[in-house]
Each structure stands twice: as C-alpha cells, then as structure tokens.
N, CA, C and O atoms as a CHARMM CRD file, in Angstrom:
* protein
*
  352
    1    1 UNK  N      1.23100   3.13700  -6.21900 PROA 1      0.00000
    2    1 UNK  CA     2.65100   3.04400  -6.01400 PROA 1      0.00000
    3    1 UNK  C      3.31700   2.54800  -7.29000 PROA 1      0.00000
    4    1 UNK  O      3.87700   1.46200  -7.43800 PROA 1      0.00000
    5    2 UNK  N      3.16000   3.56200  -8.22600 PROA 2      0.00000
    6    2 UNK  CA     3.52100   2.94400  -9.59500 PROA 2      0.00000
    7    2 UNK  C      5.13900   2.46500  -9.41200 PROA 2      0.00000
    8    2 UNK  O      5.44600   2.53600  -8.22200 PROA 2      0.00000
    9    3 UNK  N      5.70400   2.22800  -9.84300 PROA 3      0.00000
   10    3 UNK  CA     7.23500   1.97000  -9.48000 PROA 3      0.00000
   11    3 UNK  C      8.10100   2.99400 -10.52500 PROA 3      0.00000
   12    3 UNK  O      9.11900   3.50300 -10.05600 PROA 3      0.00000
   13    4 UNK  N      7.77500   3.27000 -11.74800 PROA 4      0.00000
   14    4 UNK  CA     7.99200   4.42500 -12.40800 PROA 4      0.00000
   15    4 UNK  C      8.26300   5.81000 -11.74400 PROA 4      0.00000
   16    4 UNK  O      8.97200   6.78900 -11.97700 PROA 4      0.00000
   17    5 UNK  N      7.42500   5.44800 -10.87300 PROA 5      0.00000
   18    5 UNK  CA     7.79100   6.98500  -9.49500 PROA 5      0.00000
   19    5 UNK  C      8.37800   6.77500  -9.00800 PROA 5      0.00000
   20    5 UNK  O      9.20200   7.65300  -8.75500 PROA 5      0.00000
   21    6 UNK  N      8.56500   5.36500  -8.35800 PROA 6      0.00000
   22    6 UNK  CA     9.69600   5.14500  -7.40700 PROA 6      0.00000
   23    6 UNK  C     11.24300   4.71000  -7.75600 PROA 6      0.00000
   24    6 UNK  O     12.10200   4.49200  -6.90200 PROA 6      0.00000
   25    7 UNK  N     11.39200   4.64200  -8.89300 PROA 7      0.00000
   26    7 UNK  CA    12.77100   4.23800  -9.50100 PROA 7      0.00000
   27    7 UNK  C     12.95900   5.12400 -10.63700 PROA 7      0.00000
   28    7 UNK  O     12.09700   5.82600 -11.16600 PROA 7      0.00000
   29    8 UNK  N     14.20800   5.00900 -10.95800 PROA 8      0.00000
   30    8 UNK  CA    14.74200   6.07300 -12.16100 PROA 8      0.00000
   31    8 UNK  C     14.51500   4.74200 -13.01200 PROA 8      0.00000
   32    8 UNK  O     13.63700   4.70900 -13.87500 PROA 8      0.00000
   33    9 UNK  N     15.26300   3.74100 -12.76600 PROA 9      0.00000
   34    9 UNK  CA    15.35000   2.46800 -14.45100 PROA 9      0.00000
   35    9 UNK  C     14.37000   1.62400 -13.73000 PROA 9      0.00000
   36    9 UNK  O     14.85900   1.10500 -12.72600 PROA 9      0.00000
   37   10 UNK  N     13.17400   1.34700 -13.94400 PROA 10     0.00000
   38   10 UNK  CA    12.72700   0.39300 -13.27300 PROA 10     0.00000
   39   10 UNK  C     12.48100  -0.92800 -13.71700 PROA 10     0.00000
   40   10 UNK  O     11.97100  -1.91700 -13.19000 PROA 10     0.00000
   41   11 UNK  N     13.18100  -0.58600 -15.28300 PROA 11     0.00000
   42   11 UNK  CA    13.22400  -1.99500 -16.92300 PROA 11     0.00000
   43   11 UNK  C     14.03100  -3.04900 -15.88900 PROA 11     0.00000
   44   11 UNK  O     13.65100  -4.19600 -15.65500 PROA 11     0.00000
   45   12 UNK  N     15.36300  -2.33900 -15.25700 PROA 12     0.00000
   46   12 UNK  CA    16.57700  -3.29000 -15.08000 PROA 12     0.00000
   47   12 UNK  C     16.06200  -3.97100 -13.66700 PROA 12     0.00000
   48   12 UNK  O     16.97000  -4.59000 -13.11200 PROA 12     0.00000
   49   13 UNK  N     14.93100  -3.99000 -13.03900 PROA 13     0.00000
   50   13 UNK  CA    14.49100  -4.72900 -11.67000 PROA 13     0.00000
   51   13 UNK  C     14.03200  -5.96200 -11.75500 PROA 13     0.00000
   52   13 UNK  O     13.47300  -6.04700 -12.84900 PROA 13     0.00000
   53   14 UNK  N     13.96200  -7.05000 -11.13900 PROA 14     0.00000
   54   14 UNK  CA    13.51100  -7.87400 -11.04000 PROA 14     0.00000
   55   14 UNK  C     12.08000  -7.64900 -10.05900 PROA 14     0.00000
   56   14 UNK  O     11.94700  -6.83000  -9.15000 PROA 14     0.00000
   57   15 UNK  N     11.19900  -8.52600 -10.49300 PROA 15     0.00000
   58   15 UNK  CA     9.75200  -8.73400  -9.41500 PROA 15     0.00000
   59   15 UNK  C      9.54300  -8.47000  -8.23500 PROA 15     0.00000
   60   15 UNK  O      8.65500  -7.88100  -7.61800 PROA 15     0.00000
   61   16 UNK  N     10.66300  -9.08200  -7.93700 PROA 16     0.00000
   62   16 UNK  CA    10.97100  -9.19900  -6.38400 PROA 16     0.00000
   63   16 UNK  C     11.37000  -7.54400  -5.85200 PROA 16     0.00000
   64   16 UNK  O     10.78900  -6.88000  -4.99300 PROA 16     0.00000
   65   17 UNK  N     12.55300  -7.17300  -6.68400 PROA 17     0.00000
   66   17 UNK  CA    12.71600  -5.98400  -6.57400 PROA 17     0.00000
   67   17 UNK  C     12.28500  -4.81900  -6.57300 PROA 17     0.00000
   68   17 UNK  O     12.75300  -3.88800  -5.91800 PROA 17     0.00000
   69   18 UNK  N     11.35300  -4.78500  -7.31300 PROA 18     0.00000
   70   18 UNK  CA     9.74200  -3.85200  -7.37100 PROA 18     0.00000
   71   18 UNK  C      9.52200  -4.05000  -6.03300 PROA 18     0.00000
   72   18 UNK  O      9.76400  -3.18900  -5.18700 PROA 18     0.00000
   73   19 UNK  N      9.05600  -5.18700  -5.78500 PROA 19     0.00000
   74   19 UNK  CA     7.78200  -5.40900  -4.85600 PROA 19     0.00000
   75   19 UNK  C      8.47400  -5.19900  -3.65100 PROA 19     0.00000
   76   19 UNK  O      7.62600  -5.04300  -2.77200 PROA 19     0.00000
   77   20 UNK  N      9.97600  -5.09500  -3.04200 PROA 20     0.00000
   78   20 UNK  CA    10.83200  -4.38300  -1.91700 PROA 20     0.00000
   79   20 UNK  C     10.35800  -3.03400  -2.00600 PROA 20     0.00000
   80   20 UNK  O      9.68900  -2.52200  -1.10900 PROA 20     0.00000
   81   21 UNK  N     10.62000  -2.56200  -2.85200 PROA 21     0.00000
   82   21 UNK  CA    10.65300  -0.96000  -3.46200 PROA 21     0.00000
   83   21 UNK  C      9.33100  -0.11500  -3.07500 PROA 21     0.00000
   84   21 UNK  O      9.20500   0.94700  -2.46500 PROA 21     0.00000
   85   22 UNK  N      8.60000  -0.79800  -3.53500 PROA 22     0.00000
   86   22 UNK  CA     6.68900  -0.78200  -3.21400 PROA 22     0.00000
   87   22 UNK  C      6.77000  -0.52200  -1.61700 PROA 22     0.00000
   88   22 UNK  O      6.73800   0.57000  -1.05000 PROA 22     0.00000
   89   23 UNK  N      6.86500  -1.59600  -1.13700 PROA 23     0.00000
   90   23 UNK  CA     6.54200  -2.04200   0.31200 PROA 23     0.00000
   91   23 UNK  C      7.37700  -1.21700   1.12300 PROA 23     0.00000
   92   23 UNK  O      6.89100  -0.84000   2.18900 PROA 23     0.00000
   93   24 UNK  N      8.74600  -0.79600   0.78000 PROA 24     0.00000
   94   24 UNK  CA     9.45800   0.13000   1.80800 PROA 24     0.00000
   95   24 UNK  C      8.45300   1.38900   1.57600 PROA 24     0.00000
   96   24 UNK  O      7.86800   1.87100   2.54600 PROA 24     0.00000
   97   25 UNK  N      8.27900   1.88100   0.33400 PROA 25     0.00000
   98   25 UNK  CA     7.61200   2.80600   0.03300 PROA 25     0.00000
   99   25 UNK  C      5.97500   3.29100   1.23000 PROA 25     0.00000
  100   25 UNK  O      5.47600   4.25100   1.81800 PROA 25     0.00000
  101   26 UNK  N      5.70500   1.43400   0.89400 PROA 26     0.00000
  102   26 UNK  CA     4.36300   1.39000   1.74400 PROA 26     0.00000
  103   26 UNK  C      4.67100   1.85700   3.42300 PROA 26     0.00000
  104   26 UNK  O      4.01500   2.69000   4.04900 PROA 26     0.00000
  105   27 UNK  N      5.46100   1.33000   3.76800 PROA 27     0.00000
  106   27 UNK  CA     5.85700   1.39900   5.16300 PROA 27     0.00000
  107   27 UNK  C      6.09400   2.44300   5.60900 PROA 27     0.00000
  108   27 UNK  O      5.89500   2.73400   6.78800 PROA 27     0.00000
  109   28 UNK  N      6.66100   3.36200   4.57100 PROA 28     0.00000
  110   28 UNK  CA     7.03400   4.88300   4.87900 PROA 28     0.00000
  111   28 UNK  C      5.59300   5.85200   5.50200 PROA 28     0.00000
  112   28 UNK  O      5.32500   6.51400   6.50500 PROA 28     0.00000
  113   29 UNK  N      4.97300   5.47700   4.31700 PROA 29     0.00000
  114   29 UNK  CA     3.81200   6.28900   3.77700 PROA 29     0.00000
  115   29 UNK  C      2.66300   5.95600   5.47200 PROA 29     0.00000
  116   29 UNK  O      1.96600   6.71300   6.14800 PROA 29     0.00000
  117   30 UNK  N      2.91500   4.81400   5.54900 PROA 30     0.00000
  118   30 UNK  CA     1.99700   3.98800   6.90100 PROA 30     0.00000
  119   30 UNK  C      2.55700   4.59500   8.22300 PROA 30     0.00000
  120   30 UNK  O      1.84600   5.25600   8.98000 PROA 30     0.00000
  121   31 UNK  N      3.93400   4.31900   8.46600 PROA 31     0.00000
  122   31 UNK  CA     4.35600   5.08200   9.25200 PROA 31     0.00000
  123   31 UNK  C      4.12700   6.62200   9.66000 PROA 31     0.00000
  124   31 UNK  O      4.00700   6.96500  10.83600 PROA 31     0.00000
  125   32 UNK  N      4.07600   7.53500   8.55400 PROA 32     0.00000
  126   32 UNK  CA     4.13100   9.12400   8.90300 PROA 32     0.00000
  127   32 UNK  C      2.84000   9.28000   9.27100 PROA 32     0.00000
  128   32 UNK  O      2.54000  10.16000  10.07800 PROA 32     0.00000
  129   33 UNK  N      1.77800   8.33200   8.65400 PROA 33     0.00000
  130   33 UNK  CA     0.21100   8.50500   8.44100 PROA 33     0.00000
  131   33 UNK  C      0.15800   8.38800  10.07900 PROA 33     0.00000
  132   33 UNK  O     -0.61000   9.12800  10.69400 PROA 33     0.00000
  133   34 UNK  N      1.07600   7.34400  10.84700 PROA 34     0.00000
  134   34 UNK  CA     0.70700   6.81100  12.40600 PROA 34     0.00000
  135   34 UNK  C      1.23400   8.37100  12.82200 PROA 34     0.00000
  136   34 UNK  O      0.39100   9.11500  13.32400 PROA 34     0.00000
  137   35 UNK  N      1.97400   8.64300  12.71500 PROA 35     0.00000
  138   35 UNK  CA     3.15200   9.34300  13.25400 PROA 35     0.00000
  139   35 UNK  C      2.27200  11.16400  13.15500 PROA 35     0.00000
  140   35 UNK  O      2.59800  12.15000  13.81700 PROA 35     0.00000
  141   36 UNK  N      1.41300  11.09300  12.36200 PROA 36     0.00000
  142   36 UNK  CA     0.64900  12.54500  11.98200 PROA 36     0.00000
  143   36 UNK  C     -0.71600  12.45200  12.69600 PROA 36     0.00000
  144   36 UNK  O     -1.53100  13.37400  12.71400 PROA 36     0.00000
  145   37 UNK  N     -0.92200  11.00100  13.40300 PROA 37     0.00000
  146   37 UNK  CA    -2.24200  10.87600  13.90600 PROA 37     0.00000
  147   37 UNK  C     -3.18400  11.08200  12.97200 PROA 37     0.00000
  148   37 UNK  O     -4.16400  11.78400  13.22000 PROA 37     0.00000
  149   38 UNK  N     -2.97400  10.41500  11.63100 PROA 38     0.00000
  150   38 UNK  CA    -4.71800  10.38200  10.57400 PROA 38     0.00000
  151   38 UNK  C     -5.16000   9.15100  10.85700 PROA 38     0.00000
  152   38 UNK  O     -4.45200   8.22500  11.25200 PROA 38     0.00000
  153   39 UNK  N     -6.20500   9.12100  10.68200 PROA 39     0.00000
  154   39 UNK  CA    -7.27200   7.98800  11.24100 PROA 39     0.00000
  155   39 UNK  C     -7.27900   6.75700   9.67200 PROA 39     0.00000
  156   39 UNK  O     -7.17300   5.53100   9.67500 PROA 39     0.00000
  157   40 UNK  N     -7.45600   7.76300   8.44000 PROA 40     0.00000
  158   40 UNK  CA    -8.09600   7.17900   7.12600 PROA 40     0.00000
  159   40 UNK  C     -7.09400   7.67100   6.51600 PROA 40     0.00000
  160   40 UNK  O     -6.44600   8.68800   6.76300 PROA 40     0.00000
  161   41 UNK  N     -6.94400   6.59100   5.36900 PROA 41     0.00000
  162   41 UNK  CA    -5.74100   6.17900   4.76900 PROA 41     0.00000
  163   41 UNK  C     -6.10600   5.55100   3.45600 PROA 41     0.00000
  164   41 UNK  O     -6.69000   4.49900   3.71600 PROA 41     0.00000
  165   42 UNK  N     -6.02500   5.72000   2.25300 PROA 42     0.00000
  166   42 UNK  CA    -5.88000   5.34200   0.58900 PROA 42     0.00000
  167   42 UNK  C     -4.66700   4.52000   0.47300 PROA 42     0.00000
  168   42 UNK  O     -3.72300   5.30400   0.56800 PROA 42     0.00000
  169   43 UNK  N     -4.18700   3.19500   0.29600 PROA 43     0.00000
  170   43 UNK  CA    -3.39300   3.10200  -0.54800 PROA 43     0.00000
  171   43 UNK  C     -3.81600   3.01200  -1.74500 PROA 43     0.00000
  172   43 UNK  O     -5.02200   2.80700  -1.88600 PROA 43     0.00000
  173   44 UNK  N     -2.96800   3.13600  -2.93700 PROA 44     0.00000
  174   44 UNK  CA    -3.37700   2.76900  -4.38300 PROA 44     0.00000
  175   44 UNK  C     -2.20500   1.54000  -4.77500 PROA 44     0.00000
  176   44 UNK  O     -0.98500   1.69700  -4.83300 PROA 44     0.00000
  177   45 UNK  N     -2.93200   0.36400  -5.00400 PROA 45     0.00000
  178   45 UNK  CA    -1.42500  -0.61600  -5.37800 PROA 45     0.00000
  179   45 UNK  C     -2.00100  -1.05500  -6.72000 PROA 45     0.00000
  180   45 UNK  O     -1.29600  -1.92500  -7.23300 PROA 45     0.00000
  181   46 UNK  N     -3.18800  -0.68000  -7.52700 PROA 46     0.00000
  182   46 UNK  CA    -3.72600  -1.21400  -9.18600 PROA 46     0.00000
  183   46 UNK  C     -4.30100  -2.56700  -8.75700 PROA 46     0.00000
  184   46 UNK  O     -4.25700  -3.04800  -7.62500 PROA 46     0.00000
  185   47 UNK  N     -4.71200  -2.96400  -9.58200 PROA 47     0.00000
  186   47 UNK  CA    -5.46600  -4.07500  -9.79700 PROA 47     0.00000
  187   47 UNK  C     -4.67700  -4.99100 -10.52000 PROA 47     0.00000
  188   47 UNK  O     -5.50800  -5.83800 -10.19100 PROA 47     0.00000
  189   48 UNK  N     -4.12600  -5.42700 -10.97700 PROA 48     0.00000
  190   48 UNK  CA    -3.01300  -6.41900 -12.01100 PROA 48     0.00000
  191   48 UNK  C     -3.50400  -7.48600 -11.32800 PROA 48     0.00000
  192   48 UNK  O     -4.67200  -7.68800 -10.99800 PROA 48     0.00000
  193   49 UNK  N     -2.06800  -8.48600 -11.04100 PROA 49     0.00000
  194   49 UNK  CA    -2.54400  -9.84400 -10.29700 PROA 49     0.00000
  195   49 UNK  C     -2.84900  -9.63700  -9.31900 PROA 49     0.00000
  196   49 UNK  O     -3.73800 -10.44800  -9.06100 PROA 49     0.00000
  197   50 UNK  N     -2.59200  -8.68500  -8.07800 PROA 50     0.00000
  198   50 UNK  CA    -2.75100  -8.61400  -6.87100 PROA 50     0.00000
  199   50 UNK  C     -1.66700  -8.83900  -5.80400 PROA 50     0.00000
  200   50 UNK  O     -1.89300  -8.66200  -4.60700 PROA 50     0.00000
  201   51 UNK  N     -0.33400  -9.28500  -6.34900 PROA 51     0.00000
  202   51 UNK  CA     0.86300  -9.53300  -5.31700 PROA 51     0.00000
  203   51 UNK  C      1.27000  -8.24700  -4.70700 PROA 51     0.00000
  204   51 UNK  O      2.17900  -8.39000  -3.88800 PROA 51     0.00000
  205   52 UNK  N      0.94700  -7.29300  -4.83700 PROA 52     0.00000
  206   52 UNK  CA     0.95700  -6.05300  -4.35100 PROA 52     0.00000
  207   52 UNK  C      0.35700  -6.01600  -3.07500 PROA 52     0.00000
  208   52 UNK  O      0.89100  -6.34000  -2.01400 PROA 52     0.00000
  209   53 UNK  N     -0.99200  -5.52700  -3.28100 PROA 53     0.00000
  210   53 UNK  CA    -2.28100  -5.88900  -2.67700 PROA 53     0.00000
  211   53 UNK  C     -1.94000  -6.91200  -1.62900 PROA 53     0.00000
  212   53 UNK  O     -1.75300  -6.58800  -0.45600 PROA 53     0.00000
  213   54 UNK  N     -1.85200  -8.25600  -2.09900 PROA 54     0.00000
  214   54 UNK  CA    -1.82600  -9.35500  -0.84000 PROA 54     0.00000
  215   54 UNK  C     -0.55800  -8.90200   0.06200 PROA 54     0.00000
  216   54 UNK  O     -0.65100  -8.92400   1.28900 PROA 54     0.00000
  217   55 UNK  N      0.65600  -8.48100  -0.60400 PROA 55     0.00000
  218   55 UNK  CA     1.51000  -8.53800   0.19300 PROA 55     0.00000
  219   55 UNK  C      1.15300  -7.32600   1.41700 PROA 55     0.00000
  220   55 UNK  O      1.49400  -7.44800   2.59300 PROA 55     0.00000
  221   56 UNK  N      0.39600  -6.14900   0.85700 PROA 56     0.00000
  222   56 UNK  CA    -0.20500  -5.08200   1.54600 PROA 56     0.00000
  223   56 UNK  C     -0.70600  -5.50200   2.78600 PROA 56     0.00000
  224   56 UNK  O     -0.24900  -5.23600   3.89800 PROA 56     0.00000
  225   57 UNK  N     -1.72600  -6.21000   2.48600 PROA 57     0.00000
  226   57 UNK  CA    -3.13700  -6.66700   3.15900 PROA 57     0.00000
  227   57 UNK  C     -2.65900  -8.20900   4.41600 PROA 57     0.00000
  228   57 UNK  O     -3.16800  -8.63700   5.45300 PROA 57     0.00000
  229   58 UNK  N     -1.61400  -8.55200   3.68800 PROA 58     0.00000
  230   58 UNK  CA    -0.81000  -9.14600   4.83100 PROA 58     0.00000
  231   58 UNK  C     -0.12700  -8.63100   5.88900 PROA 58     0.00000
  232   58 UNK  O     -0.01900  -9.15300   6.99900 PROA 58     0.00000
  233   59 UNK  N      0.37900  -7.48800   5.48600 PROA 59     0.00000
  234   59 UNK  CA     1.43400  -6.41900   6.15400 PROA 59     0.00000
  235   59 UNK  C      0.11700  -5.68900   7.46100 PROA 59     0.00000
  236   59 UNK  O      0.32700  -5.50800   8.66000 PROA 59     0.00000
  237   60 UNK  N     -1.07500  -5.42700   6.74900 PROA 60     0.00000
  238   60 UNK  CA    -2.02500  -4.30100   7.69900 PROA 60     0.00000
  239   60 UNK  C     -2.38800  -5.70100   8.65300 PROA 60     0.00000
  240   60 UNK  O     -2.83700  -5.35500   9.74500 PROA 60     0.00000
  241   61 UNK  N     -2.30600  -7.02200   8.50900 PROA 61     0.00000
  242   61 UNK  CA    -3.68600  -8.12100   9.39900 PROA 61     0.00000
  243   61 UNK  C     -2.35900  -7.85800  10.36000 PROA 61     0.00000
  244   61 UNK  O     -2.56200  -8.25600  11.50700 PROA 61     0.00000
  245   62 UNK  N     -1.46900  -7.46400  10.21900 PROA 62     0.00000
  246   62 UNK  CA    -0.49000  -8.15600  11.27800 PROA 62     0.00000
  247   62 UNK  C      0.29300  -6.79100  12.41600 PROA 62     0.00000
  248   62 UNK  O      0.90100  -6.90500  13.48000 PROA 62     0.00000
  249   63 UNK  N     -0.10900  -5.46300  11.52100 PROA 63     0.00000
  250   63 UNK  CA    -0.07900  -4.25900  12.48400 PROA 63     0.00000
  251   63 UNK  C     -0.90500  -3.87300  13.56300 PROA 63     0.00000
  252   63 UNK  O     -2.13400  -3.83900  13.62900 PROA 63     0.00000
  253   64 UNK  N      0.25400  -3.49000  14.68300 PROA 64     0.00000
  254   64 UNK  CA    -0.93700  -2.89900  16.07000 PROA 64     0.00000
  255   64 UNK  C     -1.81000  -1.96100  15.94300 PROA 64     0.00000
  256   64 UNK  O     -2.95500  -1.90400  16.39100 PROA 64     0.00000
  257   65 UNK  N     -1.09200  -1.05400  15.16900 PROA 65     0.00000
  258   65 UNK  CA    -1.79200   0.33800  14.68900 PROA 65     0.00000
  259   65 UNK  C     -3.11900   0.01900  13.70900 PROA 65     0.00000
  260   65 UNK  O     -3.87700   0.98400  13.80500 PROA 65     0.00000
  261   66 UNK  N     -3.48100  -0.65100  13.10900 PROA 66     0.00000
  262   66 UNK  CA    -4.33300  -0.86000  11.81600 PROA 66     0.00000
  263   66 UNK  C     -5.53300  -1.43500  12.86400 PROA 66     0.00000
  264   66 UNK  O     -5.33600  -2.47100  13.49800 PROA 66     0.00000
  265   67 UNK  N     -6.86400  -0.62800  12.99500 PROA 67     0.00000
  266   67 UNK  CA    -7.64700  -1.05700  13.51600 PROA 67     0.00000
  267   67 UNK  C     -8.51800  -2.20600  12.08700 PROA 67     0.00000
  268   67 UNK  O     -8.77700  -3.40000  12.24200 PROA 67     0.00000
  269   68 UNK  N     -8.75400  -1.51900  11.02200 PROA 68     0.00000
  270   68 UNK  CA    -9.10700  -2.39900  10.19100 PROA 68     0.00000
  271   68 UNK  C     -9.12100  -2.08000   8.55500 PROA 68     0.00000
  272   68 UNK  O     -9.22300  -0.87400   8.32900 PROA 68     0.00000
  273   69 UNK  N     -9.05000  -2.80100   7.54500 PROA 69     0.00000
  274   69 UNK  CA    -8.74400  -2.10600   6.08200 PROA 69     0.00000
  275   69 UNK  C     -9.52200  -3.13100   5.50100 PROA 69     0.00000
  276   69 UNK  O     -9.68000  -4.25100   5.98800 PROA 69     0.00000
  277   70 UNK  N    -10.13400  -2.59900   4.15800 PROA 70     0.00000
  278   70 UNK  CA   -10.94100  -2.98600   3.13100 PROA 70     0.00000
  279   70 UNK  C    -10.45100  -2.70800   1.87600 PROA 70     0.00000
  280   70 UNK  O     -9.59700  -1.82400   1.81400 PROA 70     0.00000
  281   71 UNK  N    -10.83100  -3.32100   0.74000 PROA 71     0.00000
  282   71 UNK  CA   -10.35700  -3.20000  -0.76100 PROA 71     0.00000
  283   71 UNK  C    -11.62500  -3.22300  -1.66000 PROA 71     0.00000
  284   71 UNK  O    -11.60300  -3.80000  -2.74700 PROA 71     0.00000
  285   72 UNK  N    -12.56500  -2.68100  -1.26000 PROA 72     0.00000
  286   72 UNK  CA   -14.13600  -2.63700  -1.85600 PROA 72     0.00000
  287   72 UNK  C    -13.92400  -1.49300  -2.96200 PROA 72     0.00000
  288   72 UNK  O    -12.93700  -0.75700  -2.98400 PROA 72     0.00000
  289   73 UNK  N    -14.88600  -1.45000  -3.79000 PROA 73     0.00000
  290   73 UNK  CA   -14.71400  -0.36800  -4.78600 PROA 73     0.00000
  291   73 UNK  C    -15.36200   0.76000  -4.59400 PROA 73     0.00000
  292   73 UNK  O    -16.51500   0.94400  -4.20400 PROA 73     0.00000
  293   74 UNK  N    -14.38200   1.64100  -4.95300 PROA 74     0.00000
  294   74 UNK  CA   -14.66500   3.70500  -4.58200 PROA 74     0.00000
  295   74 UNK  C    -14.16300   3.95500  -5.58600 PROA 74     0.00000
  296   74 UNK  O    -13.14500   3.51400  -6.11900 PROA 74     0.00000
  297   75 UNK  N    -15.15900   4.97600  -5.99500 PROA 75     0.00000
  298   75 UNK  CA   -15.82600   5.65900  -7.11600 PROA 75     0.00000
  299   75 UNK  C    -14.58000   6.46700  -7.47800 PROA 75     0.00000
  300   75 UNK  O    -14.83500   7.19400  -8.43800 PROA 75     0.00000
  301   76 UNK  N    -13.09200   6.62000  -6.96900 PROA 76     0.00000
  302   76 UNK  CA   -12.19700   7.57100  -7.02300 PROA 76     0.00000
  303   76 UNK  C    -11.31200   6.68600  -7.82200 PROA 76     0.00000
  304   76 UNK  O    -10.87100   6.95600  -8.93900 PROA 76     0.00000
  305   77 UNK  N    -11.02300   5.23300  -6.90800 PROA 77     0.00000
  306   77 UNK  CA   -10.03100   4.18000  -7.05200 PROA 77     0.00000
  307   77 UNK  C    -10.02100   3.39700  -7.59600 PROA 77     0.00000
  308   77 UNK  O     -9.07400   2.77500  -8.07700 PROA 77     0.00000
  309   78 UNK  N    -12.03900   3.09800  -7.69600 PROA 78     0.00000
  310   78 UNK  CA   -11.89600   1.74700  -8.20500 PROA 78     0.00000
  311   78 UNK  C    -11.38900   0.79900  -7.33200 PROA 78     0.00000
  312   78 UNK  O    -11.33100   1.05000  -6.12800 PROA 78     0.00000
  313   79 UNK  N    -10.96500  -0.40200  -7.84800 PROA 79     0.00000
  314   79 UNK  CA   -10.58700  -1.80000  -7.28700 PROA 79     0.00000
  315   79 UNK  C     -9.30500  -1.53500  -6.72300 PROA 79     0.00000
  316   79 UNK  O     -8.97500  -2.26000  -5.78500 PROA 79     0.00000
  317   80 UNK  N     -8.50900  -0.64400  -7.10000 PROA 80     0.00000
  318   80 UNK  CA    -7.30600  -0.39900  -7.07600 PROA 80     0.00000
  319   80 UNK  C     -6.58300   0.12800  -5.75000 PROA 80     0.00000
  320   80 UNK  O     -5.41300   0.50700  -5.79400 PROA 80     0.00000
  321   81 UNK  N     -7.27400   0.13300  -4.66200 PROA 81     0.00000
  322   81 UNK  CA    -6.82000   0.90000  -3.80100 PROA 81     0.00000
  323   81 UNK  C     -7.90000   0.48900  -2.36300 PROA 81     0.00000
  324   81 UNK  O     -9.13000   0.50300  -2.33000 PROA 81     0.00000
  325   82 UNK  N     -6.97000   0.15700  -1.31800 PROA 82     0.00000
  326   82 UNK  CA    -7.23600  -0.23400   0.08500 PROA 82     0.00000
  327   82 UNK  C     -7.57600   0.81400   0.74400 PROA 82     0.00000
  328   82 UNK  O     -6.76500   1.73500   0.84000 PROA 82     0.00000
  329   83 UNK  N     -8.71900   0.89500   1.28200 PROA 83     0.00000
  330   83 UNK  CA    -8.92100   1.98100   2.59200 PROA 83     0.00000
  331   83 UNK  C     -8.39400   1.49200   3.96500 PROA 83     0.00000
  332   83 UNK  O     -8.66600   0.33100   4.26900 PROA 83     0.00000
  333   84 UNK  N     -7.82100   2.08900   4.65100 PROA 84     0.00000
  334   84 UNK  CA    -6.94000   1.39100   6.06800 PROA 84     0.00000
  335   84 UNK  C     -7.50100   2.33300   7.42400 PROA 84     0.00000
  336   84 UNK  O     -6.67200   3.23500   7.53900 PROA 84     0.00000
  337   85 UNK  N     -8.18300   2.43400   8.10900 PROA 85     0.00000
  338   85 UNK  CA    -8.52100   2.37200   9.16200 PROA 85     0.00000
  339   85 UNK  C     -7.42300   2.46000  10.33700 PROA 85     0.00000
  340   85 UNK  O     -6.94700   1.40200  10.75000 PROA 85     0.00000
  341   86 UNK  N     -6.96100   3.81100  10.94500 PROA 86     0.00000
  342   86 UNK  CA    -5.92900   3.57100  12.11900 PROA 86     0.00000
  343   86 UNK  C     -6.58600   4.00600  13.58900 PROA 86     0.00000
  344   86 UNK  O     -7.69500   4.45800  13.87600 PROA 86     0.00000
  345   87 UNK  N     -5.64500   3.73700  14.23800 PROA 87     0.00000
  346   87 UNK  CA    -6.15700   4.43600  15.87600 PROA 87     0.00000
  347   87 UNK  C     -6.01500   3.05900  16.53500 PROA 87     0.00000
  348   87 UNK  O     -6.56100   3.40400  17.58300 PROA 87     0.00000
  349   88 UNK  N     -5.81300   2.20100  16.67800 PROA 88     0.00000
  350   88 UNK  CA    -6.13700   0.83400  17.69200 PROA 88     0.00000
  351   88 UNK  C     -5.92500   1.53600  18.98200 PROA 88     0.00000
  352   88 UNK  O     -6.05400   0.92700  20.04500 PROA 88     0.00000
C-alpha cells in the first residue's frame, strides 16, 4: 500500500495522514475480499518500522470475518506482507 499510489502529493501529508489513507485503503480492499467470498488474502504494508503492520494486525484481532492472519515470510513478499485467513 505504497502511498505514492494512493495520493497524487503525498510530500504535503503528515504520518498520521498516510496512515488514514493506508487503512481506508485497507478496509476497502478487506471489505470486497468479504463481499467476493475469498477465503486468502495478501496484504503488502513493507517492512519499515511496522506502524502499518501493527495498525493492520490490530484492525484483523478485532474482525468477525478474519478467522486468522500471519506475517511469516513468503518467498513472494518477504516480511512485507500479512496472509489473512477469512470465512469465520
């Protein structure tokens, strides 16, 4: 969820503002995934500090839909990217 994709100026944002931007983004992407009935799910949020990631991984412990998600390393992603588990 680079933010470069998701914004035209993304110089003039603040942290915080990214990380709205990200997460609506995320929610979208989570939603249609429920909404299309797929089971398995990639996010990619990078590896940097991880406020991405945690804020992610906070967002899935607390969904009905999310039977369960991991951040282990795949040979595609690397560190960089959560596998999410749906169907509850």
């Amino acid at each position: 969820m680079h933010i470069e994709l998701l914004h035209e100026n993304p110089s003039s944002l603040t942290n915080a503002e990214i990380l709205t931007i990200q997460m609506r983004y995320f929610e979208h992407f989570l939603a249609k995934a429920i909404r299309l009935g797929v089971t398995r799910i990639f996010v990619i949020h990078g590896v940097g500090k991880g406020k991405l990631r945690d804020t992610i991984h906070a967002r899935l412990r607390r969904h009905p839909d999310v039977e369960r998600f991991k951040n282990e390393y795949h040979e595609r992603y690397g560190w960089g990217a959560t596998e999410i588990l749906l169907g509850k």
